[in-house]
TORPA-4810 file (N, C-alpha, C, O; in nm, 3 decimals):
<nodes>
NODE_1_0.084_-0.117_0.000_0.000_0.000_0.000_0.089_0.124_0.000_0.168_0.144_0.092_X
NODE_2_0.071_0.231_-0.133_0.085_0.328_-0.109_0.100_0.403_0.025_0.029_0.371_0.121_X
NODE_3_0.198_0.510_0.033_0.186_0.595_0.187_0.137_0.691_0.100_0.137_0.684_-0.023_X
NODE_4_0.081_0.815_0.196_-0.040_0.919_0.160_0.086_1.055_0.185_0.108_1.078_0.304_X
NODE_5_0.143_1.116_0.114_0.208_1.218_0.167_0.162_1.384_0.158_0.216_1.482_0.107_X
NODE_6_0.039_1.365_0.229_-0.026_1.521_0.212_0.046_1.569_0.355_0.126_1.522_0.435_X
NODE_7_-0.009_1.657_0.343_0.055_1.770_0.455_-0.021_1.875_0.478_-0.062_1.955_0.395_X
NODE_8_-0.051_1.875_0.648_-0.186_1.982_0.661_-0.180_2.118_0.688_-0.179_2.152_0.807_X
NODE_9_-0.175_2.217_0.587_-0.137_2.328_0.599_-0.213_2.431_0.690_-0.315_2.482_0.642_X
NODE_10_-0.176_2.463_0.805_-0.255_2.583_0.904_-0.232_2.702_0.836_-0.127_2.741_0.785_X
NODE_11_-0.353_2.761_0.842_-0.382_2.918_0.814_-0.381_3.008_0.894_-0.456_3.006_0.992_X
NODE_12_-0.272_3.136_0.862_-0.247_3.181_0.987_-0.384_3.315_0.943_-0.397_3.368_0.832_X
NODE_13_-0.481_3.346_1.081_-0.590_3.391_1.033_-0.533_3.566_1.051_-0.610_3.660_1.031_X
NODE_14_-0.412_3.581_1.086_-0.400_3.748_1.060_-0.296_3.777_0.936_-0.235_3.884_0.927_X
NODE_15_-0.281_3.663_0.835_-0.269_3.701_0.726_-0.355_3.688_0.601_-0.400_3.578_0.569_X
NODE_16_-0.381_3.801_0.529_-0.484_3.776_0.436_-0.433_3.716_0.278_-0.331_3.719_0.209_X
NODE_17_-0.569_3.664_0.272_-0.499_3.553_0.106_-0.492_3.668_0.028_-0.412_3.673_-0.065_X
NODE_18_-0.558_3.754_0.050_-0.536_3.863_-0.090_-0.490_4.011_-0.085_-0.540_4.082_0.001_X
NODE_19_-0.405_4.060_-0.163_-0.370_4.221_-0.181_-0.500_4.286_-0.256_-0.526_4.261_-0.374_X
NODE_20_-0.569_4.362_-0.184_-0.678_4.439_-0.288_-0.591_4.573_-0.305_-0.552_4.656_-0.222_X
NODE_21_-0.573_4.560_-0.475_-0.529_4.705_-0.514_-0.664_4.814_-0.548_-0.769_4.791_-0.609_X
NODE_22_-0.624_4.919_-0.493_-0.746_4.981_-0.456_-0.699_5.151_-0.620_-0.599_5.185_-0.684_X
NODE_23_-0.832_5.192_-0.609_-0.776_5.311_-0.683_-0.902_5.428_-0.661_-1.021_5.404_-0.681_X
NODE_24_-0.846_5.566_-0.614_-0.879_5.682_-0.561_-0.940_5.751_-0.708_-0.858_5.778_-0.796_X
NODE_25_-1.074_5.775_-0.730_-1.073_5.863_-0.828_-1.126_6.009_-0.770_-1.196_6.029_-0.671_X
NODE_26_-1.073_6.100_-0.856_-1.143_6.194_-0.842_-1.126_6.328_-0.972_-1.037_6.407_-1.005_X
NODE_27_-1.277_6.296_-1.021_-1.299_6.385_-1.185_-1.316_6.501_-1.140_-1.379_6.524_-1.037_X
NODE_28_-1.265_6.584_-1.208_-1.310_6.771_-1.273_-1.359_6.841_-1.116_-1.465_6.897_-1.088_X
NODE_29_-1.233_6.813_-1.026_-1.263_6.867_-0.904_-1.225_7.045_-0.964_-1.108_7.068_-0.996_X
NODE_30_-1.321_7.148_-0.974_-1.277_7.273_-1.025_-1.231_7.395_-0.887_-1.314_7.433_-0.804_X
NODE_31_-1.101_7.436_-0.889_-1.080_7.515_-0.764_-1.015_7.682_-0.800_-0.909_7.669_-0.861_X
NODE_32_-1.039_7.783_-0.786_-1.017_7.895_-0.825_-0.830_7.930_-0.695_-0.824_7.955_-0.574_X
NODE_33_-0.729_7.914_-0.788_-0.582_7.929_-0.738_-0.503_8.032_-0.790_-0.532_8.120_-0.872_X
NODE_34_-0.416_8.010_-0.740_-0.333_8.162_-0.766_-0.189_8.090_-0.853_-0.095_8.030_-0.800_X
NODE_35_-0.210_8.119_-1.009_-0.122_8.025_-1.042_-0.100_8.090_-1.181_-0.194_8.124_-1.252_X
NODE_36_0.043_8.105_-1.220_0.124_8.169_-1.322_0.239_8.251_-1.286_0.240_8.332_-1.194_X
NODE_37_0.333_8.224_-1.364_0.455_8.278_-1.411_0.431_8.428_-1.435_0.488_8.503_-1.356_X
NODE_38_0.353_8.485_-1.536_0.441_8.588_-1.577_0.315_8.703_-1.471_0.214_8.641_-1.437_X
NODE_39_0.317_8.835_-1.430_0.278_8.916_-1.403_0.138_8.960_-1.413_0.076_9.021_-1.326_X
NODE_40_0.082_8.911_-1.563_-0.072_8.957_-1.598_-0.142_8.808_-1.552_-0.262_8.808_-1.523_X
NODE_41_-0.066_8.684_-1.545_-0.096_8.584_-1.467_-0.149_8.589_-1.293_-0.247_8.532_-1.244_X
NODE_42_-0.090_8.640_-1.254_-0.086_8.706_-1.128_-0.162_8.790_-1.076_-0.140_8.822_-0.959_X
NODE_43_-0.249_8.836_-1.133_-0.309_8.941_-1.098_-0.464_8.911_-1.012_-0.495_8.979_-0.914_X
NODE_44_-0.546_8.807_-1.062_-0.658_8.744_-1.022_-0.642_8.603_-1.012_-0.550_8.552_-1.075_X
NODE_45_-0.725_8.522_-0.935_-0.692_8.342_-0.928_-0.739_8.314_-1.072_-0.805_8.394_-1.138_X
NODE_46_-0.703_8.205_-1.109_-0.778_8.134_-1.269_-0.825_7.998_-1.221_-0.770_7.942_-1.126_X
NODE_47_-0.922_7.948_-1.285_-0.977_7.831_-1.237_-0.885_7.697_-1.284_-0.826_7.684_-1.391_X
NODE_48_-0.889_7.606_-1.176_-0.802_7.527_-1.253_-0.871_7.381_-1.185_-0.911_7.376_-1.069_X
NODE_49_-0.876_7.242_-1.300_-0.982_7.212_-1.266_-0.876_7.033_-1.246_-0.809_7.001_-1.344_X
NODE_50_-0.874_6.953_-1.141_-0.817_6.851_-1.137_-0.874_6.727_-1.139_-0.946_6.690_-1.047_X
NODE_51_-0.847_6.651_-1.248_-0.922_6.463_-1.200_-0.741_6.419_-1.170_-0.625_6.441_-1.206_X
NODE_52_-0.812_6.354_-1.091_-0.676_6.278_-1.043_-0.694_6.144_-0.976_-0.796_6.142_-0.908_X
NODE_53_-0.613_6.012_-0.976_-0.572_5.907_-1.037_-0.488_5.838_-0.867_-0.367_5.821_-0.857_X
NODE_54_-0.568_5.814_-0.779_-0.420_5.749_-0.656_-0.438_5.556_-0.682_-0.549_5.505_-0.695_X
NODE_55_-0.319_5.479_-0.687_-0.361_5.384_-0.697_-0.274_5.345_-0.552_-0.162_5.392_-0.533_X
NODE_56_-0.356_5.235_-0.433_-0.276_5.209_-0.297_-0.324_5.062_-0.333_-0.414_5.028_-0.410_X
NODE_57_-0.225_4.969_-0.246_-0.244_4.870_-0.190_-0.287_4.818_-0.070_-0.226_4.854_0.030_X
NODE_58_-0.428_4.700_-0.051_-0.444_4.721_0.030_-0.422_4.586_0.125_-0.334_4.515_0.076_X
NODE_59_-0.465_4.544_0.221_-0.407_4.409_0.302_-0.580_4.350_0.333_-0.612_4.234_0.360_X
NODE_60_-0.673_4.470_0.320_-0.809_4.416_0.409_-0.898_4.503_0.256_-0.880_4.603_0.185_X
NODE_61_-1.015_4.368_0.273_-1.116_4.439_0.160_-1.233_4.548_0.266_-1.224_4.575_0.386_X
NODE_62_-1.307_4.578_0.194_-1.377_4.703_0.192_-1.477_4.646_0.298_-1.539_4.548_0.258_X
NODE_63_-1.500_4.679_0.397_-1.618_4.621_0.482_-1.765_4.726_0.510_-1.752_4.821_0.588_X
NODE_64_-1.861_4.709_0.463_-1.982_4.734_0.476_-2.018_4.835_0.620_-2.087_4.937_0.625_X
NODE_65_-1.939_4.760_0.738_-2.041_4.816_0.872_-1.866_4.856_0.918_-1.863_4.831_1.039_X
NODE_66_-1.751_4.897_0.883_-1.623_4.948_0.884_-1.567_5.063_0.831_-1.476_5.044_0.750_X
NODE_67_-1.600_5.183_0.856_-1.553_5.313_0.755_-1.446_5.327_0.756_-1.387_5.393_0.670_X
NODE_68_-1.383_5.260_0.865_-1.243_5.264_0.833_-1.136_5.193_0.687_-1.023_5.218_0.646_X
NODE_69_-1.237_5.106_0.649_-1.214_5.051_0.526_-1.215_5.135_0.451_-1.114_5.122_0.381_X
NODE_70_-1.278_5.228_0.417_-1.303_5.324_0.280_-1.212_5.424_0.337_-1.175_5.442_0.453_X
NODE_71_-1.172_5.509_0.188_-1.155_5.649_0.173_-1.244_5.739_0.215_-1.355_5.712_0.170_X
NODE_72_-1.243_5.847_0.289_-1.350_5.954_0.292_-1.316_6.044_0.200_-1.223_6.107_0.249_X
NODE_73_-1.345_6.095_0.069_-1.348_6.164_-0.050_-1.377_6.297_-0.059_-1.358_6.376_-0.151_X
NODE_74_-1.445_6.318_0.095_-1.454_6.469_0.151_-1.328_6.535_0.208_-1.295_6.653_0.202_X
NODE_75_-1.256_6.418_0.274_-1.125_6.462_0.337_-1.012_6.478_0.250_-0.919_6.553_0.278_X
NODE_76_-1.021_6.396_0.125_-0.944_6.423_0.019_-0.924_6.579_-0.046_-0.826_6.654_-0.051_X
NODE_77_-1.073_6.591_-0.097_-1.051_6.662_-0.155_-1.024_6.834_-0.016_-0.963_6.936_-0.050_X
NODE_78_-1.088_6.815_0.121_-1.028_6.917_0.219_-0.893_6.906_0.184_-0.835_7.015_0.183_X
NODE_79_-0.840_6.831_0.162_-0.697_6.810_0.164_-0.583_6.901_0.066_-0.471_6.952_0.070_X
NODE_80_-0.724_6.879_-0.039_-0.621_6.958_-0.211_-0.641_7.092_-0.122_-0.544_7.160_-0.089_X
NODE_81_-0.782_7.126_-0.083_-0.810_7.296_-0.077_-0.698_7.352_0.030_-0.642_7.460_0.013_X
NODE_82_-0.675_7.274_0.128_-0.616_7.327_0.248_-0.468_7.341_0.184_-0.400_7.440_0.210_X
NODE_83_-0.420_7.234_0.097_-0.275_7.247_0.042_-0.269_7.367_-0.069_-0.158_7.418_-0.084_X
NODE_84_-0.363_7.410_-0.139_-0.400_7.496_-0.238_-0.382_7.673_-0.207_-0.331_7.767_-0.268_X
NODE_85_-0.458_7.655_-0.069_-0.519_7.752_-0.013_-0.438_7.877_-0.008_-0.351_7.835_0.068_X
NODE_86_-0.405_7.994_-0.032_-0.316_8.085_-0.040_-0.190_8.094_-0.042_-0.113_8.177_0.006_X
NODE_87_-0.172_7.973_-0.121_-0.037_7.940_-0.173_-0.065_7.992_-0.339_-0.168_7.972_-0.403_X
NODE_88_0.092_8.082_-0.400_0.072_8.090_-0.539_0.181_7.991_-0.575_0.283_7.972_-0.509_X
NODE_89_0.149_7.931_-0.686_0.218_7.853_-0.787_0.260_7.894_-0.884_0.159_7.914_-0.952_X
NODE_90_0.380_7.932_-0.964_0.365_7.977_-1.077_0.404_7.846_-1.201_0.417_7.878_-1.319_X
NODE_91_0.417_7.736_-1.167_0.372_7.603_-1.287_0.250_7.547_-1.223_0.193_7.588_-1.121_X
NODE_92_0.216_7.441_-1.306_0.121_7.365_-1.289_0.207_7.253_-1.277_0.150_7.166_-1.210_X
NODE_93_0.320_7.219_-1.314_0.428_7.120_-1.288_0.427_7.112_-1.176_0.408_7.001_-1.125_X
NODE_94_0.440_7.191_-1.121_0.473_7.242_-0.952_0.335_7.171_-0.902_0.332_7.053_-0.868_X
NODE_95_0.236_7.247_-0.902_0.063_7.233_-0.830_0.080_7.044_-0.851_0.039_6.969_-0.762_X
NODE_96_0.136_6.997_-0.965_0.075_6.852_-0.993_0.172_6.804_-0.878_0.121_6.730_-0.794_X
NODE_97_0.304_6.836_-0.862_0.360_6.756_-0.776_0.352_6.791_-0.630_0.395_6.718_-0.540_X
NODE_98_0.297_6.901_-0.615_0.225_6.907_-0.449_0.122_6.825_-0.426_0.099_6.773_-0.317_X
NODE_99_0.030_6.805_-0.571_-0.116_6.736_-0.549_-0.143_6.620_-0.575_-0.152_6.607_-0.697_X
NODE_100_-0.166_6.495_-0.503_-0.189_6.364_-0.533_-0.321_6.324_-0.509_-0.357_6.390_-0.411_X
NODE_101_-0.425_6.241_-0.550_-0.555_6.182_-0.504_-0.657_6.143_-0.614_-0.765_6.095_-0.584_X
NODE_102_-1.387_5.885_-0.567_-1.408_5.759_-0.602_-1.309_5.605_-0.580_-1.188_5.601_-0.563_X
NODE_103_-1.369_5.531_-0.583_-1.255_5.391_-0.579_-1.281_5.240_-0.671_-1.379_5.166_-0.675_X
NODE_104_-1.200_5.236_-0.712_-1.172_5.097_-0.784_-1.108_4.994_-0.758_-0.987_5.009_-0.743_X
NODE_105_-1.136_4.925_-0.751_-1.124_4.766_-0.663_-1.068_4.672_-0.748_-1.139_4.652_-0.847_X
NODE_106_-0.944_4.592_-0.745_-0.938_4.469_-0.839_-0.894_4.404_-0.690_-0.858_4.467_-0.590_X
NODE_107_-0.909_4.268_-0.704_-0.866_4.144_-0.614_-0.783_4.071_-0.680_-0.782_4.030_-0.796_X
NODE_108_-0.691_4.057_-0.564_-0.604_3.949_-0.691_-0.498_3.861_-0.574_-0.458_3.939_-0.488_X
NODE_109_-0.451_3.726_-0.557_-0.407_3.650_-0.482_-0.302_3.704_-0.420_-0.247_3.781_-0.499_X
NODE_110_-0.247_3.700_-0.318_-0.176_3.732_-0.264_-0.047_3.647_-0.274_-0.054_3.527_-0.300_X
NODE_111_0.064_3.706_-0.254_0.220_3.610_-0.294_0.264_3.592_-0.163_0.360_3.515_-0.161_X
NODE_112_0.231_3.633_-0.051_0.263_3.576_0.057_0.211_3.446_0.131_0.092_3.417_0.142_X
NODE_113_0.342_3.354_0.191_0.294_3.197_0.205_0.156_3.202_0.342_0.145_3.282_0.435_X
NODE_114_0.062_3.076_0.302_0.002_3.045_0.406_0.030_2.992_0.563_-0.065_2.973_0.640_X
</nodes>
C-alpha cells in the first residue's frame, strides 16, 4: 500500500490571502488658485480644474459596517483645498507635484505563504 504524503497546511488567520489594489478617483474637481509665471498671470486666481488618479495597496477588503475601510473623499478633496489655499504657484508642474488623489477595486491573490 501506497503511503499518503499530504501535509496539513494551518492558516495563519492574521494574514490575508489577498492584496486588494485599490484606486482613488477623483474627476473635474474645479478650484479657483493663484497660479502663473508671468505678471498679468498674477493678478486674479484662474480656475483650474483637477481629475486625479491614486492607486494604494491594500491588506483588508472594503467592509460594509467598517468606515475605516473606505476612503473619505470629503477629506481628500479638504486636503487639495487646504494644500491649495493661499499658496501661489507659478507652474502647474509644480501644483501637480504638491497634489496627489471615487474607488476601484481589483482582487487578486496574494504572494505571501500560508
Amino acid at each position: 500500500m501506497k503511503k499518503n504524503n499530504l501535509k496539513v497546511v494551518k492558516i495563519d488567520k492574521n494574514k490575508s490571502l489577498f492584496n486588494y489594489e485599490k484606486k482613488i478617483l477623483i474627476k473635474e474637481l474645479t478650484l479657483d488658485l493663484k497660479l502663473g509665471y508671468y505678471d498679468f498671470e498674477k493678478e486674479k486666481p484662474q480656475k483650474v480644474k483637477f481629475s486625479l488618479e491614486i492607486d494604494y495597496e491594500d491588506k483588508k477588503p472594503t467592509s460594509d459596517k467598517d468606515i475605516k475601510s473606505i476612503v473619505n473623499y470629503g477629506q481628500v478633496v479638504k486636503l487639495i483645498k487646504k494644500l491649495t489655499k493661499n499658496k501661489h504657484y507659478n507652474f502647474l508642474e509644480t501644483l501637480a507635484e504638491d497634489v496627489f488623489v471615487g474607488i476601484q477595486i481589483t482582487k487578486k491573490r496574494s504572494h505571501e505563504k500560508l
